[in-house]
PARO-826993 format. One record per residue: residue in one letter; x, y, z of N, C-alpha, C, CB in turn. Coordinates in steps of 0.02 Angstrom, whole numbers, padded with zeros to 5 digits, always signed. Glycine has a CB too. Example, Ala and Ser with C-alpha at 12.3 -4.5 7.8 and 13.67 -1.06 7.14 Angstrom:
2
A+00660-00284+00390+00615-00225+00390+00660-00165+00390+00565-00224+00452/S+00642-00112+00354+00684-00053+00357+00645+00002+00394+00704-00030+00286/
***
This chain:
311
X+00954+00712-00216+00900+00665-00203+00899+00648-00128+00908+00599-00246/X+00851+00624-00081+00825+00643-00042+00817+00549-00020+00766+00701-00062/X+00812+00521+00022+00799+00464+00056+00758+00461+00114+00851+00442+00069/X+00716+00424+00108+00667+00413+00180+00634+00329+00162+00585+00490+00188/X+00590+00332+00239+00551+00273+00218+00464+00295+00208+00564+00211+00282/X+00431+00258+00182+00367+00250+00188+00347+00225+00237+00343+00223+00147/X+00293+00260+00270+00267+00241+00352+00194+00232+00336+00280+00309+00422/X+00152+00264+00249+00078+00242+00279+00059+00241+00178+00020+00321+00355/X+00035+00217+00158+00033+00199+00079-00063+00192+00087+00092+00104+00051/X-00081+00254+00028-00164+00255+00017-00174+00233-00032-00202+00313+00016/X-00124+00191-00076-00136+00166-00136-00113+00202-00202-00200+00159-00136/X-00107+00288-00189-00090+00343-00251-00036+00390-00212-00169+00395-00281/X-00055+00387-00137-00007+00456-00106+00051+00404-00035-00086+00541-00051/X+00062+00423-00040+00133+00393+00027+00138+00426+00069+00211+00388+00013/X+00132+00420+00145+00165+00482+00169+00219+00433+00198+00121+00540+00226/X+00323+00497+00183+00367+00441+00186+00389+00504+00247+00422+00406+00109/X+00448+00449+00295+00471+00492+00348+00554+00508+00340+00452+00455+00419/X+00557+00582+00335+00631+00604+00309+00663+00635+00357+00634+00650+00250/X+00710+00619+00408+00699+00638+00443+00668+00663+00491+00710+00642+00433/X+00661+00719+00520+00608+00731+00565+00540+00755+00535+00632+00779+00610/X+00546+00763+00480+00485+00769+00438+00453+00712+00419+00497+00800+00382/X+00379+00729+00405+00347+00686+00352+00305+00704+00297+00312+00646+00379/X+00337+00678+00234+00348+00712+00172+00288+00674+00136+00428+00705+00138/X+00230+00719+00124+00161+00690+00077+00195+00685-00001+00080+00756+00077/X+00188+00626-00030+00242+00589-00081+00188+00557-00132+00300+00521-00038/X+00197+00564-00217+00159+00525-00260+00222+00502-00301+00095+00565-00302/X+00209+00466-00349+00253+00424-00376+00266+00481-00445+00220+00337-00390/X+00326+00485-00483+00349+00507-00542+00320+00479-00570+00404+00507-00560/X+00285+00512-00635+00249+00490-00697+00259+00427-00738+00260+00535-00740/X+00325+00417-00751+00370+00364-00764+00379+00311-00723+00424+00386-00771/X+00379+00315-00660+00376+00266-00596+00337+00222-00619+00348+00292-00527/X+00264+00253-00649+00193+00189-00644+00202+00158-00710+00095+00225-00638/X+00255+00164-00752+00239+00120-00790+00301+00040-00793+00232+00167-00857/X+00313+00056-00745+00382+00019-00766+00372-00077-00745+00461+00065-00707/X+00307-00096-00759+00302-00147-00794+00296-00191-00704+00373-00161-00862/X+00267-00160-00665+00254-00200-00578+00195-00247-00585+00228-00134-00505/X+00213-00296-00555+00155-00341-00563+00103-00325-00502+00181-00423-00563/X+00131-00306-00447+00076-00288-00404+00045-00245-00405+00082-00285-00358/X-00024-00253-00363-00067-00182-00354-00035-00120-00321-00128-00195-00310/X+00013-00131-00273+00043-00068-00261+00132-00082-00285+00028-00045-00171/X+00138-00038-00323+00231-00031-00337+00260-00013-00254+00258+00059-00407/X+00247+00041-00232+00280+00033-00172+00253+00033-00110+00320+00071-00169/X+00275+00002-00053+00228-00042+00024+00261-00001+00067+00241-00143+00050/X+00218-00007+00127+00244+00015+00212+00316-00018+00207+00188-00028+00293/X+00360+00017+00244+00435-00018+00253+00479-00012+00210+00436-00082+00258/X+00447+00009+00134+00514+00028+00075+00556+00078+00079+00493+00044+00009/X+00607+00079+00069+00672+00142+00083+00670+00166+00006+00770+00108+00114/X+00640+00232-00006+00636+00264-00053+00689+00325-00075+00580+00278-00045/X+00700+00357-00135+00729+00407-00147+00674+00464-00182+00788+00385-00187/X+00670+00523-00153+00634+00559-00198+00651+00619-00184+00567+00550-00198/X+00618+00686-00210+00651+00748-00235+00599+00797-00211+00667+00752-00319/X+00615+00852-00166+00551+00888-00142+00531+00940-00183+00557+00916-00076/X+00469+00941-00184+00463+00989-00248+00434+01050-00210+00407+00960-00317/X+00420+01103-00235+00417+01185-00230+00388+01189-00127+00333+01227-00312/X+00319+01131-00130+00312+01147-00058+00363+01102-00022+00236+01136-00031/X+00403+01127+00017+00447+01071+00073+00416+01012+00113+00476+01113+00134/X+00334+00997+00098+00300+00954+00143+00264+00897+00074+00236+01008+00202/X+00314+00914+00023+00279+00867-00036+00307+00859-00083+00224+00884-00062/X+00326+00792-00114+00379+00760-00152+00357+00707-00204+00424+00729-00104/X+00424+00701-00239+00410+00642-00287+00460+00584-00279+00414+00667-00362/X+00422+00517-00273+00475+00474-00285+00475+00461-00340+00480+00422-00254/X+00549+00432-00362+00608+00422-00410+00629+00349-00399+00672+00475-00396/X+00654+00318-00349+00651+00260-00331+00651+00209-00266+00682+00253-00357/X+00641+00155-00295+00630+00114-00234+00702+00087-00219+00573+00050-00245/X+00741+00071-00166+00799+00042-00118+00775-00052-00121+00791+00089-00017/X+00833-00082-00155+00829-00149-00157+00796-00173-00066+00916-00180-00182/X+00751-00222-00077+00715-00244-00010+00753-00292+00005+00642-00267-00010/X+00737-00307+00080+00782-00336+00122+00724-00408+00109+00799-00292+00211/X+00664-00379+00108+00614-00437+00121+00542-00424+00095+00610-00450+00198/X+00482-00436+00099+00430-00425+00084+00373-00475+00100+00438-00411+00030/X+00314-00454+00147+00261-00491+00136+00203-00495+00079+00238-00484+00182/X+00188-00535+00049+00154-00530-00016+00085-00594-00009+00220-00548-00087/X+00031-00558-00029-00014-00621-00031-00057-00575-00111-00076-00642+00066/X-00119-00631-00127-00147-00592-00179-00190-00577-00165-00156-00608-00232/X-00215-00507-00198-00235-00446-00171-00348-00470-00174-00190-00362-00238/X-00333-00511-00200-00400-00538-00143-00453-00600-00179-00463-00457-00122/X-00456-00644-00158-00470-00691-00176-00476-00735-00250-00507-00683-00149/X-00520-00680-00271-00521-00712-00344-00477-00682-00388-00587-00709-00377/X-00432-00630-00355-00386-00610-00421-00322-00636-00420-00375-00535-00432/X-00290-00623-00503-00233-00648-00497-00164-00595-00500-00237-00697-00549/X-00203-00543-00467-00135-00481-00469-00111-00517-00385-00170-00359-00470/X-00072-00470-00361-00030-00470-00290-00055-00410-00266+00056-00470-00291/X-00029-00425-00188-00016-00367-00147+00025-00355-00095-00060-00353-00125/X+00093-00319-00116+00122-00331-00061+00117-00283+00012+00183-00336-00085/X+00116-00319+00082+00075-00306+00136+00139-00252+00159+00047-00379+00190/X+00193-00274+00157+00247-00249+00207+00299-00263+00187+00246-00270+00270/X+00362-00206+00179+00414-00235+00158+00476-00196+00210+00420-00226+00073/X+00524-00247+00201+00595-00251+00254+00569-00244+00341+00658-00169+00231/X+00546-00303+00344+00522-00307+00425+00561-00394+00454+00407-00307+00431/X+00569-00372+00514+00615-00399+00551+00554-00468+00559+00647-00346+00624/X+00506-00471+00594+00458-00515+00624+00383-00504+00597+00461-00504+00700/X+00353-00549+00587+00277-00543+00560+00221-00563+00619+00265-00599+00490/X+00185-00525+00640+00164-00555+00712+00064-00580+00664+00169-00463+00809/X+00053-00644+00674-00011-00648+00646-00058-00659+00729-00015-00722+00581/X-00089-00623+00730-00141-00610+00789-00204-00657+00752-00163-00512+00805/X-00210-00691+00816-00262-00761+00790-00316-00766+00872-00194-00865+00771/X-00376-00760+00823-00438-00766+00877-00462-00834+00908-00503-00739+00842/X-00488-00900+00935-00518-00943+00940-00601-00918+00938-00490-00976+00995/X-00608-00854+00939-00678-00839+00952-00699-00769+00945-00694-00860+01018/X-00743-00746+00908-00766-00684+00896-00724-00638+00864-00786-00658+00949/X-00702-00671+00788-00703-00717+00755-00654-00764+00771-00704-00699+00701/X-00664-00828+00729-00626-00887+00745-00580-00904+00703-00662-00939+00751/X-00510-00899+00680-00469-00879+00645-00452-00987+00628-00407-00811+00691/X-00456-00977+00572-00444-01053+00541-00377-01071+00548-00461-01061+00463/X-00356-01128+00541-00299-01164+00545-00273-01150+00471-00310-01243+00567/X-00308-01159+00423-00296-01167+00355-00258-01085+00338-00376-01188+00312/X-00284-01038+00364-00282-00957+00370-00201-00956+00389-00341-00917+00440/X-00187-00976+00467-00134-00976+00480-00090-01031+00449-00136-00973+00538/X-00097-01082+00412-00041-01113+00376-00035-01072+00309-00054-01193+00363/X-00079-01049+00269-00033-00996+00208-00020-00949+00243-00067-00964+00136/X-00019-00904+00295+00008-00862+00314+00077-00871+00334-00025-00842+00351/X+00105-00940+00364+00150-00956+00376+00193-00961+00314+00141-01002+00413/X+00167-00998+00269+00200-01026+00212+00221-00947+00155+00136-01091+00174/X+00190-00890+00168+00215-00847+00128+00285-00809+00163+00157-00800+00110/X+00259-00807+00222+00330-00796+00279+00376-00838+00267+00318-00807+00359/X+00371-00914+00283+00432-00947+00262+00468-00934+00181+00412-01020+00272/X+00417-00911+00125+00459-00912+00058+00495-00831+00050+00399-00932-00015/X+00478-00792+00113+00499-00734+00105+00554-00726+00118+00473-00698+00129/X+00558-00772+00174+00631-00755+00243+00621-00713+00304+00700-00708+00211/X+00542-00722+00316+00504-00661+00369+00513-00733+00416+00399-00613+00347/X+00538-00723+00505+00503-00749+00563+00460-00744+00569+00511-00739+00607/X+00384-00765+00577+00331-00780+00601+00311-00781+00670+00325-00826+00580/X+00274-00729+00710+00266-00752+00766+00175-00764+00774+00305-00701+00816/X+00158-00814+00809+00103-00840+00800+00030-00817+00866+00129-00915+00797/X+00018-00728+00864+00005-00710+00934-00079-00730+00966+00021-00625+00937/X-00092-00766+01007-00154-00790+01009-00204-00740+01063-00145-00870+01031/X-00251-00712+01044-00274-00644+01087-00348-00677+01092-00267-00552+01040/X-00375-00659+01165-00446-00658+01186-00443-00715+01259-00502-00689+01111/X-00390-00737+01265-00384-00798+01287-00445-00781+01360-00293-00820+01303/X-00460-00728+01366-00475-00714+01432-00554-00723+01395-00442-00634+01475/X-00571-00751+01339-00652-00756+01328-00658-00846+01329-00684-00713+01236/X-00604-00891+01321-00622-00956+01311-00634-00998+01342-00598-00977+01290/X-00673-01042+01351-00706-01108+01409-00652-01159+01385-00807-01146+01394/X-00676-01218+01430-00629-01260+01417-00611-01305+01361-00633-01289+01455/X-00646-01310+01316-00639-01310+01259-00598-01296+01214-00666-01294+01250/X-00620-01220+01227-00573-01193+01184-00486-01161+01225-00623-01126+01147/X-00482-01173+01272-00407-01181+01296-00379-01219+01273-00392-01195+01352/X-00403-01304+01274-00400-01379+01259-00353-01355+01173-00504-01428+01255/X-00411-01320+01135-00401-01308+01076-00331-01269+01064-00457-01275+01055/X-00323-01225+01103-00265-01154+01099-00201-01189+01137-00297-01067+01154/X-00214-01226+01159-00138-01299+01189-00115-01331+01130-00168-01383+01247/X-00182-01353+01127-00154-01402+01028-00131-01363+00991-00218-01437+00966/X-00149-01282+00979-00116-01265+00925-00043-01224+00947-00167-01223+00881/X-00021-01209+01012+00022-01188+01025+00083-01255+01040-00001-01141+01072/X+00036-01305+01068+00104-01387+01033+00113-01404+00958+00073-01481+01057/X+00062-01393+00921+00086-01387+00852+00141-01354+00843+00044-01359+00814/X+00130-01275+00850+00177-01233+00799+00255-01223+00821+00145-01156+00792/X+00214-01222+00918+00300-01223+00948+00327-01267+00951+00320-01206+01009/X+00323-01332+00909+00357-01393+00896+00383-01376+00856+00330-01448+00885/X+00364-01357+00786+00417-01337+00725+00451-01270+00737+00378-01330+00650/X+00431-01226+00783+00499-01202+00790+00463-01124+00789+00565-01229+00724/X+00392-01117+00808+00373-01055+00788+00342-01006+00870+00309-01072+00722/X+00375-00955+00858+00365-00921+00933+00283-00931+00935+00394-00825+00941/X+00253-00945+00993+00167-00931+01014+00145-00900+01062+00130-00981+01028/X+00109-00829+01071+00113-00805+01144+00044-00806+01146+00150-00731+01165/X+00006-00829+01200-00043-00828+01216-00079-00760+01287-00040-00899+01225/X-00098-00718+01223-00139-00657+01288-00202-00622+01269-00088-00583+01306/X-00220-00573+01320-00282-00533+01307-00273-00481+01325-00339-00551+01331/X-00279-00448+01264-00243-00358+01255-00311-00344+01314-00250-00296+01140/X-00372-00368+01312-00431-00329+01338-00413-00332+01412-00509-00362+01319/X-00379-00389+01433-00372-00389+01523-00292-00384+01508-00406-00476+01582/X-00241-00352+01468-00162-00334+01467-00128-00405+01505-00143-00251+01518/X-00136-00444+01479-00101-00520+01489-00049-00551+01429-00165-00576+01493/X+00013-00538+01457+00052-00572+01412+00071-00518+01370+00019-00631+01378/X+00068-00444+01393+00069-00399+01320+00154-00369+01325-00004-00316+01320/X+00178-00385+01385+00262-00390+01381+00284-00423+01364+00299-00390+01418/X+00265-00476+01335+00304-00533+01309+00312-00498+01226+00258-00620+01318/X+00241-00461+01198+00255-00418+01141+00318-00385+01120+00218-00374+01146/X+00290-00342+01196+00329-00287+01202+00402-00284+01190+00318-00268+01258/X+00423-00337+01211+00491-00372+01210+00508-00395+01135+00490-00440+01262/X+00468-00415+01101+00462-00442+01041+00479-00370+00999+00386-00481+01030/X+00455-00337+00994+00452-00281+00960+00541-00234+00973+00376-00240+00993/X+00558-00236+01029+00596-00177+01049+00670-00213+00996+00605-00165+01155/X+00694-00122+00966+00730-00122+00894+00708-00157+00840+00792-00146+00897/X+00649-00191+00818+00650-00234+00778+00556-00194+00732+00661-00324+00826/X+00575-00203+00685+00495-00184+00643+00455-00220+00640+00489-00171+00579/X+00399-00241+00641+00344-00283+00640+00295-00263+00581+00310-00281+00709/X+00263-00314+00556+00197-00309+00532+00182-00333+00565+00172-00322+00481/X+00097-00321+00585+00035-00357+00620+00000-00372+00559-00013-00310+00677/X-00028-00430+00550-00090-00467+00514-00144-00512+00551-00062-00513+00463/X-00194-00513+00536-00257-00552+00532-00310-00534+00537-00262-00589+00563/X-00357-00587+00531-00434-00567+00515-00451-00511+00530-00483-00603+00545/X-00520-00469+00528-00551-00410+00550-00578-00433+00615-00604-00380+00501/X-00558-00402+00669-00592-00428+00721-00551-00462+00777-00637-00472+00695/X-00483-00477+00768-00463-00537+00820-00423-00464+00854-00407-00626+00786/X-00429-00394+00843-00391-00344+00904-00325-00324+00872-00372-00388+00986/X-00303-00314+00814-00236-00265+00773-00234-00203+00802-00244-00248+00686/X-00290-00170+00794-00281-00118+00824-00300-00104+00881-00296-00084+00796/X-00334-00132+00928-00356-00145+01020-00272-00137+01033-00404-00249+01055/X-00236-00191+00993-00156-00215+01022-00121-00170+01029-00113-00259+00984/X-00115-00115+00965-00077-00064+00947-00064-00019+00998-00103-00035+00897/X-00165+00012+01025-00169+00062+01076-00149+00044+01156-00240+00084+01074/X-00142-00028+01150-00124-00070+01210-00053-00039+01216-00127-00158+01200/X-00020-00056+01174+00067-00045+01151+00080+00050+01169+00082-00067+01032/X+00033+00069+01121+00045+00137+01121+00004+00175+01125+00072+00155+01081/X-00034+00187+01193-00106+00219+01214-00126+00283+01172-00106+00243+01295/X-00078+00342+01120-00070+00398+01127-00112+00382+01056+00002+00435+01143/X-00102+00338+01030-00124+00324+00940-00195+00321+00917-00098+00247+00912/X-00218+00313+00987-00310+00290+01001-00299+00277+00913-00395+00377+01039/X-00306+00222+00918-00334+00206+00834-00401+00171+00849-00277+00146+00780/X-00439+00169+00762-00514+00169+00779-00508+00076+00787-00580+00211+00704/X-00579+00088+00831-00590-00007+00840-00655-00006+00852-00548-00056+00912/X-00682-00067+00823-00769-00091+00813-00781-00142+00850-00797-00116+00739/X-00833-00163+00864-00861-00220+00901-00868-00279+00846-00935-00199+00937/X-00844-00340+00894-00880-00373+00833-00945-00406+00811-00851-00411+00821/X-00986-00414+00760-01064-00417+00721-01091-00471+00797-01067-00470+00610/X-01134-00466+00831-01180-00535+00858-01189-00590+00806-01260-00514+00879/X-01195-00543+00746-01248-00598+00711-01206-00660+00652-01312-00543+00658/X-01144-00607+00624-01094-00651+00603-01028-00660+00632-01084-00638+00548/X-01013-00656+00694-00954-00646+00720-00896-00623+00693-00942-00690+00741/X-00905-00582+00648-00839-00557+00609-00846-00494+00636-00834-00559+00522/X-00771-00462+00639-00768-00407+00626-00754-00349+00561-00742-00406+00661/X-00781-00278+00587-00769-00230+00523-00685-00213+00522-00821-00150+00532/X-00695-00171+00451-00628-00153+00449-00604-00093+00472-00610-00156+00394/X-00562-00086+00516-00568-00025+00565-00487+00002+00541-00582-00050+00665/X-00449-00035+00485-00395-00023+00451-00402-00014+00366-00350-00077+00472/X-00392+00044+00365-00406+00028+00280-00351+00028+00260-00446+00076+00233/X-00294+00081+00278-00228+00069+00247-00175+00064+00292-00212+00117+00202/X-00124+00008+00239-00072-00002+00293-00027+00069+00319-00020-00060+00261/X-00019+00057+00383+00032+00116+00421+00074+00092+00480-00012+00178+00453/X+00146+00129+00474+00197+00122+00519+00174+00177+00577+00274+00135+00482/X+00204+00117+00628+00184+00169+00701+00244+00165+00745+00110+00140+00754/X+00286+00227+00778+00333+00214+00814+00303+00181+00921+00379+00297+00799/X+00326+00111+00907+00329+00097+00969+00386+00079+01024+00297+00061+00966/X+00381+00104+01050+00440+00119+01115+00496+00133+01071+00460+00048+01176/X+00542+00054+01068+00602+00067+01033+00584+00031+00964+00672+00039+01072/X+00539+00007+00937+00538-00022+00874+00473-00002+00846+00550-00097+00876/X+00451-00018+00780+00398-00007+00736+00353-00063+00726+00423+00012+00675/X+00284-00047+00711+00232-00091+00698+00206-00056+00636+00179-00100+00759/X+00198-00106+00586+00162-00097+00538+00095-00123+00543+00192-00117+00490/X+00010-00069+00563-00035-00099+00546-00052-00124+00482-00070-00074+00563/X-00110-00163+00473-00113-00183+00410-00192-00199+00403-00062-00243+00396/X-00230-00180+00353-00293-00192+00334-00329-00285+00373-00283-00185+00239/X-00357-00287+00387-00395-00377+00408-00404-00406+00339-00492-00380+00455/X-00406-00461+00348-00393-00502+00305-00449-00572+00303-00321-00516+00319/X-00492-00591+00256-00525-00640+00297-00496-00713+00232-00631-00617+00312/X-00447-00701+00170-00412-00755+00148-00333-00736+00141-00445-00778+00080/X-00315-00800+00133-00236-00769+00118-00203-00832+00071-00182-00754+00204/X-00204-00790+00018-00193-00827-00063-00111-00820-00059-00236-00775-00148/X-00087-00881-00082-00004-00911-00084+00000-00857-00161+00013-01030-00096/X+00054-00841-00170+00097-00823-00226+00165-00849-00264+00109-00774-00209/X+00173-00848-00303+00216-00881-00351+00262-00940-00294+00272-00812-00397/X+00215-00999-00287+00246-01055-00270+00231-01128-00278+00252-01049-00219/X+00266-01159-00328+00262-01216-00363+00219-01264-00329+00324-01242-00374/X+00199-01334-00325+00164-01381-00293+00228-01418-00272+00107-01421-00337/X+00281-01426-00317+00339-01460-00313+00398-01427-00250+00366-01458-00389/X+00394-01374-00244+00408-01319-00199+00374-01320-00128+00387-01258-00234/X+00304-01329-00121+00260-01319-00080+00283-01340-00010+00204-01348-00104/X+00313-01423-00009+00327-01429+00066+00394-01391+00081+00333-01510+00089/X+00440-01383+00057+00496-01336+00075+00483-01274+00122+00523-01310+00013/X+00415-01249+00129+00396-01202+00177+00360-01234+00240+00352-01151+00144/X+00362-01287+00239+00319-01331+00289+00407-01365+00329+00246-01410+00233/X+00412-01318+00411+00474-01346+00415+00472-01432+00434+00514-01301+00470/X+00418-01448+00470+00407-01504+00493+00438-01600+00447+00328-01488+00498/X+00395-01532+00357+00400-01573+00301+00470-01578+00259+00349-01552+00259/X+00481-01515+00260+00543-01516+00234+00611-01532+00292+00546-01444+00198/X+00618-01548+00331+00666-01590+00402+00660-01665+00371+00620-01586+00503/X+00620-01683+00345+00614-01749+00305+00633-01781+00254+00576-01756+00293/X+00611-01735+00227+00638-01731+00137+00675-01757+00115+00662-01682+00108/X+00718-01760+00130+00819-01808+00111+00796-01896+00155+00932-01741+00194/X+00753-01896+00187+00733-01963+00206+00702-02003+00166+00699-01964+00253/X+00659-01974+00134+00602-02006+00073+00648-02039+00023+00550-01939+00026/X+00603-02093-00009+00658-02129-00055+00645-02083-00130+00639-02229-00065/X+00622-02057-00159+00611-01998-00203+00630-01926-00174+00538-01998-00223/X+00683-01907-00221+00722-01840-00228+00672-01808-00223+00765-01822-00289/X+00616-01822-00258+00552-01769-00299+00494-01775-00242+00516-01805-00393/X+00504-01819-00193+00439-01849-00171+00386-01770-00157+00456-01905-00089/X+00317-01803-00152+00266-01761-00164+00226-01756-00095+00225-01786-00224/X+00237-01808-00040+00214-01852+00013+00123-01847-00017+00237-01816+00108/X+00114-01878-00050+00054-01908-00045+00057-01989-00090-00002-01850-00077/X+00069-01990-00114+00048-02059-00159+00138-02112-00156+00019-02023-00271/X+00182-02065-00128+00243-02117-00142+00253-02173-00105+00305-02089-00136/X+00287-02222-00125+00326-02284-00061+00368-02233-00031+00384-02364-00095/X+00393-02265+00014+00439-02241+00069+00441-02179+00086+00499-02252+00058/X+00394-02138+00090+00391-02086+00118+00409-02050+00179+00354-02085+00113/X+00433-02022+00202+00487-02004+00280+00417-01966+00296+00587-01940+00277/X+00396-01920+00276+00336-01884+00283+00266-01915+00319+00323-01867+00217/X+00266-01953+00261+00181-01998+00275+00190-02040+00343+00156-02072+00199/X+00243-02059+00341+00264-02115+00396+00264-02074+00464+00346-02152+00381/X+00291-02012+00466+00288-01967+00538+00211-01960+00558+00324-01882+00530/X+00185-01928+00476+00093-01934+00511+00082-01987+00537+00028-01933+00462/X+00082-02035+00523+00063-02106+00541+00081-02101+00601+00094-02166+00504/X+00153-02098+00641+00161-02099+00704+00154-02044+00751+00210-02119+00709/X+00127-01993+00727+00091-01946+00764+00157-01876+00767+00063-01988+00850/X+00201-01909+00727+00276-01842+00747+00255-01780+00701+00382-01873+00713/X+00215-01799+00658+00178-01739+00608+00102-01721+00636+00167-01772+00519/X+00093-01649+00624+00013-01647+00655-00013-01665+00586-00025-01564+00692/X-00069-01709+00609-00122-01715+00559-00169-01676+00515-00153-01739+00581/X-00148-01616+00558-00196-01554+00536-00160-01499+00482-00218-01509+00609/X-00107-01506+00476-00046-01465+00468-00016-01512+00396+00011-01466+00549/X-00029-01576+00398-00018-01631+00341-00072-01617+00293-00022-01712+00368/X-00144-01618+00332-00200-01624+00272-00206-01541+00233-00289-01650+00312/X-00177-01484+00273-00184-01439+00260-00129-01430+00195-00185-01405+00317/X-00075-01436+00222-00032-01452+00156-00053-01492+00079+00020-01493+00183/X-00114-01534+00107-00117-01598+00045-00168-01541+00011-00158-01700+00067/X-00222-01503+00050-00263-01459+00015-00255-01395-00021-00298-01448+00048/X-00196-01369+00010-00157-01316-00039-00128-01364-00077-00099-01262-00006/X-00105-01409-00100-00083-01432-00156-00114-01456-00190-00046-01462-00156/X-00177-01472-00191-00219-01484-00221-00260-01422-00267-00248-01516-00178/X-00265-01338-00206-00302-01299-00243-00274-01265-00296-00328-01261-00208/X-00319-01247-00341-00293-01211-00390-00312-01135-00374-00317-01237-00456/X-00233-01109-00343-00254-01044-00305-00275-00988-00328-00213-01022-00273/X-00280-00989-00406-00324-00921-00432-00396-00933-00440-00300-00893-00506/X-00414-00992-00400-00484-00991-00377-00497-00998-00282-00518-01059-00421/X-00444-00990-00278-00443-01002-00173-00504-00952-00159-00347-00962-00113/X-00547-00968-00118-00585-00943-00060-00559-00967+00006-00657-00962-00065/X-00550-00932+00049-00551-00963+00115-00621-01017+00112-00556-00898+00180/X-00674-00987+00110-00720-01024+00128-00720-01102+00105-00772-00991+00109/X-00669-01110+00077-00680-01209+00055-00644-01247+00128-00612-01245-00044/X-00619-01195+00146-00596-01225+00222-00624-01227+00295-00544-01198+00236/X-00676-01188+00291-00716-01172+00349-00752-01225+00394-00763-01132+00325/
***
């Protein structure tokens, strides 16, 4: 039996890298039944075993290698299967627009919150900066004192004028990455930034709705310098997975640094006395934005989430 990883997953075929080869791979007959709750059994980043069959450039996997980690959201708004994005990666880099398109706050707090229940670092990368007025700087300060208060890397650049793209670069070297976010905020502009040779495809984004197309359909590993990037399809919601309401602030580090303060073991921070939580909002040590966002994922009932109730 034979070991490699998966570097690019079409949903039915894999292509995994075995050494200096790369081995076009479908799953054993038996593989698909063995009772997976997600839409794909195996993701970019899984360490597989499989067996080459008659041509040397084409194989079967047999099995998947216990994961170190996994990003998982559900596989799209109104359903209640999964999808997992990326698995055994060192750092999750979410590339976030202020403009053309405008990437929500609400977007980047479940994105955070599936990273924190994974055990993925989060890095929070803010791209275009070289399109925003003052306004929206004003705006991209507030959210980089937000996040780098609780403890979350924020780099602020523009792949289009190469600002800030060593600070990536640095980020990346020995270490694997997924890239995520919307269609449009530059995943793949970044990539060819990183690694000119990959020309991967990229679209403009709409005048008319400021979104962008999807210029990623499936996820794929790309070797950069000394470490890996996993692209990944755009995304315009990102649905929480198997995590309680009772559970919920434990991924909120701000909220859970509190927790043992509150006079309830159980507290919920919305309706209790003595709350350690409510009381920081109050004095401004909690963002307000980051509190109400929390109170609204706990409120939704996420096998009906749209992004759009947050817009």
């Amino acid at each position: 039996m034979n070991k490699g990883t998966v570097i690019k997953s079409t949903g039915s075929r894999y292509l995994v890298k075995y050494n200096d080869k790369i081995i076009n791979c479908t799953l054993r007959g038996k593989f698909k039944t063995k009772g997976f709750r997600t839409t794909n059994p195996i993701a970019v980043g899984d360490n597989i075993e499989f067996e080459i069959t008659d041509d040397e450039f084409t194989g079967l996997i047999y099995k998947i290698s216990e994961r170190r980690n996994y990003l998982i959201r559900k596989s799209t708004n109104l359903s209640k299967e999964t999808h997992i994005i990326a698995a055994n990666i060192d750092f999750a880099f979410l590339l976030i627009s202020l403009v053309k398109p405008v990437t929500y706050q609400m977007f980047i707090d479940r994105y955070l919150i599936s990273c924190e229940a994974n055990h993925i670092k989060a890095v929070l990368i803010f791209n275009k900066i070289d399109l925003y007025n003052q306004e929206e700087l004003q705006q991209l300060n507030e959210l980089i004192n937000i996040y780098s208060k609780i403890g979350y890397n924020c780099i602020p650049v523009s792949v289009k004028e190469n600002i800030n793209i060593n600070a990536i670069e640095e980020q990346i070297k020995n270490h694997t990455i997924v890239i995520s976010g919307n269609s449009g905020v530059g995943k793949s502009s970044l990539i060819n930034r990183l690694q000119p040779g990959l020309k991967l495809k990229t679209s403009e984004i709409s005048d008319s709705h400021e979104q962008g197309k999807h210029t990623t359909t499936f996820a794929e590993m790309h070797k950069i310098g000394e470490g890996y990037i996993i692209d990944t399809p755009g995304v315009r919601g990102f649905g929480i997975v198997n995590i309680e309401n009772d559970q919920l602030s434990n991924f909120f580090p701000e909220l859970y640094s509190l927790k043992q303060l509150c006079k309830f073991n159980n507290c919920t921070h919305t309706h209790e006395p003595d709350c350690a939580v409510k009381k920081a909002v109050e004095t401004g040590k909690i963002s307000i934005s980051r509190y109400r966002n929390y109170l609204g994922i706990l409120a939704d009932d996420s096998a009906k989430y749209r992004q759009d109730n947050y817009l």
